[in-house]
C-alpha positions as CSV (number, residue, x, y, z in Angstrom):
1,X,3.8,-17.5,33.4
2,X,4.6,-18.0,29.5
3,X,7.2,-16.0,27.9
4,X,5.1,-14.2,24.9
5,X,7.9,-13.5,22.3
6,X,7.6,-10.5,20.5
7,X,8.3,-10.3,16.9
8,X,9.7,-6.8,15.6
9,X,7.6,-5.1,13.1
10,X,9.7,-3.6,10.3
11,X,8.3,-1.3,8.1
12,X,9.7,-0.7,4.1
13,X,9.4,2.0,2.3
14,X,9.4,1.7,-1.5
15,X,10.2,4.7,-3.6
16,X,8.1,6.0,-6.8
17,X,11.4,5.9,-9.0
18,X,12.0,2.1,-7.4
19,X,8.5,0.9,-9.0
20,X,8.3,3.6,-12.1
21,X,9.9,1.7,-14.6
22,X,8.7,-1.7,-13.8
23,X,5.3,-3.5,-15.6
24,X,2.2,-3.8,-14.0
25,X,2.7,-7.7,-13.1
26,X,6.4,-6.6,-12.0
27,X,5.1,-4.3,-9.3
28,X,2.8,-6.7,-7.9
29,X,5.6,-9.5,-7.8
30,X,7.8,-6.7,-6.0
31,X,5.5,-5.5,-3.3
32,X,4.1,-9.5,-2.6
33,X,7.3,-10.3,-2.7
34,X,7.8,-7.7,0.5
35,X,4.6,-8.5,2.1
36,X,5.4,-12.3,2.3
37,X,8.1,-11.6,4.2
38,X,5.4,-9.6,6.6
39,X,6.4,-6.4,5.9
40,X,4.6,-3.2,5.9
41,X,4.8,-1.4,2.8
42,X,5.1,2.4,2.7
43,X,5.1,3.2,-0.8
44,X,5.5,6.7,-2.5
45,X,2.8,7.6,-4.5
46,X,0.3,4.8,-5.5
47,X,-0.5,1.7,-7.8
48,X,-3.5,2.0,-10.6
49,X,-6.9,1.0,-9.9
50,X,-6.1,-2.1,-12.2
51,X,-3.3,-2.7,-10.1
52,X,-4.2,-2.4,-6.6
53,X,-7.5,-4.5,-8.2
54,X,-5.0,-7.6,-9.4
55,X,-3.3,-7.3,-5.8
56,X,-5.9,-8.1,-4.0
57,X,-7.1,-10.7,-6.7
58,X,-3.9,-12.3,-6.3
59,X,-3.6,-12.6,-2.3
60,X,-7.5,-13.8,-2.1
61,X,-5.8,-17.2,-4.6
62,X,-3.1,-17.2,-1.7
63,X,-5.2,-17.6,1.1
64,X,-5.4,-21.4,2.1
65,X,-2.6,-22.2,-0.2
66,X,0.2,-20.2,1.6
67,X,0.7,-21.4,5.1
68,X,0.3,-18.1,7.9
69,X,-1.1,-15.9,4.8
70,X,-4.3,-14.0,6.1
71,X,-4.6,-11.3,3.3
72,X,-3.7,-7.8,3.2
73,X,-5.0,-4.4,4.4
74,X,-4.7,-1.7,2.1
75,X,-5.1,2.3,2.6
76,X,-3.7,5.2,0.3
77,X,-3.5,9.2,1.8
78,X,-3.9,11.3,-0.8
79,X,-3.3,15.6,-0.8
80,X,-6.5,16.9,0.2
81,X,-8.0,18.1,-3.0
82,X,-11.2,19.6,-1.6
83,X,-9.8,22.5,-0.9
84,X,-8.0,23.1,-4.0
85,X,-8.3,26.5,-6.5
86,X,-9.5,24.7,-10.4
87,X,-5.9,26.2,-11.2
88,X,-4.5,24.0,-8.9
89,X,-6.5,20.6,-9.5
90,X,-5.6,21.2,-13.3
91,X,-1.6,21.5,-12.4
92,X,-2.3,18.5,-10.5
93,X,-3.9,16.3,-12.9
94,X,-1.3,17.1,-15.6
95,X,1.3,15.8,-13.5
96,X,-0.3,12.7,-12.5
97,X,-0.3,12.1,-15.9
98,X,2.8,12.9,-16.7
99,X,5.0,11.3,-13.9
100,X,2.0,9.2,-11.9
101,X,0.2,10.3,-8.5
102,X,3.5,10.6,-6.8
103,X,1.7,13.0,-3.9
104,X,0.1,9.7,-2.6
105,X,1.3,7.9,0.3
106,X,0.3,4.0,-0.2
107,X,0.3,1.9,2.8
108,X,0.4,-1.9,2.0
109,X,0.3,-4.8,5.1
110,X,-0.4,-8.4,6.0
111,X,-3.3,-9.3,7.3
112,X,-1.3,-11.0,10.1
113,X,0.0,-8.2,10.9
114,X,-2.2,-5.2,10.3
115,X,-5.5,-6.1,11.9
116,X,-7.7,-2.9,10.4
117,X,-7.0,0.5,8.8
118,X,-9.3,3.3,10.1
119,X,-9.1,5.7,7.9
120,X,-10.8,9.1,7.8
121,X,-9.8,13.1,6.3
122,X,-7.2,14.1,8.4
123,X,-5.4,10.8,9.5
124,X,-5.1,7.2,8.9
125,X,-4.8,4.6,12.4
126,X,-3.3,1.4,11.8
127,X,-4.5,-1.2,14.4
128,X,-1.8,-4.2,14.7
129,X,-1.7,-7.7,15.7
């Protein structure tokens, strides 16, 4: 019988205040950076659609030219809004634009690693490799 050899599967979490003050193409380099060393990203809060748009852009060029580099799986949990009061949307929307959507929970992993992310209202399932 072969010995299968398992490989750990570390998980990182990345603060809001780690990412806050850093450009758009910094945060990318950061959290690719963290993938490539198959890593699963935890990160408080979440990236702008333009960002999490240029992420995926960026490891769709990496497939084929970095060796073991399947893609990744993304999935962000969010508050549930749908049962908020207006008052309570509005409070909400100021402070995403004043400090970002820090009541977010962003979860970021290889493909190689993460094989799907079901995700529905009350709970996200991550199905590994």
């Amino acid at each position: 019988m072969a010995k299968r050899r398992f490989k750990g599967l570390t998980l990182q979490f990345v603060s809001y205040r780690e990412i806050a003050r850093l450009d758009s193409v910094e945060r990318i380099k950061k959290l690719l950076k963290i993938i490539l060393d198959n890593k699963v990203i935890i990160l408080q809060g979440r990236l702008s659609a333009g960002e999490e748009s240029r992420l995926i852009e960026d490891t769709m060029v990496m497939i084929g030219n970095v060796k073991g580099f399947k893609g990744v799986e993304l999935a962000v949990i969010r508050g549930d809004e749908q049962t908020s009061s207006a008052w309570d949307k509005f409070k909400s929307g100021l402070a995403k634009v004043l400090v970002g959507e820090q009541d977010a929970v962003t979860i970021i992993g290889p493909a190689s690693i993460v094989k799907e992310m079901k995700k529905d209202p009350s709970k996200l399932e991550l199905v590994m490799n």
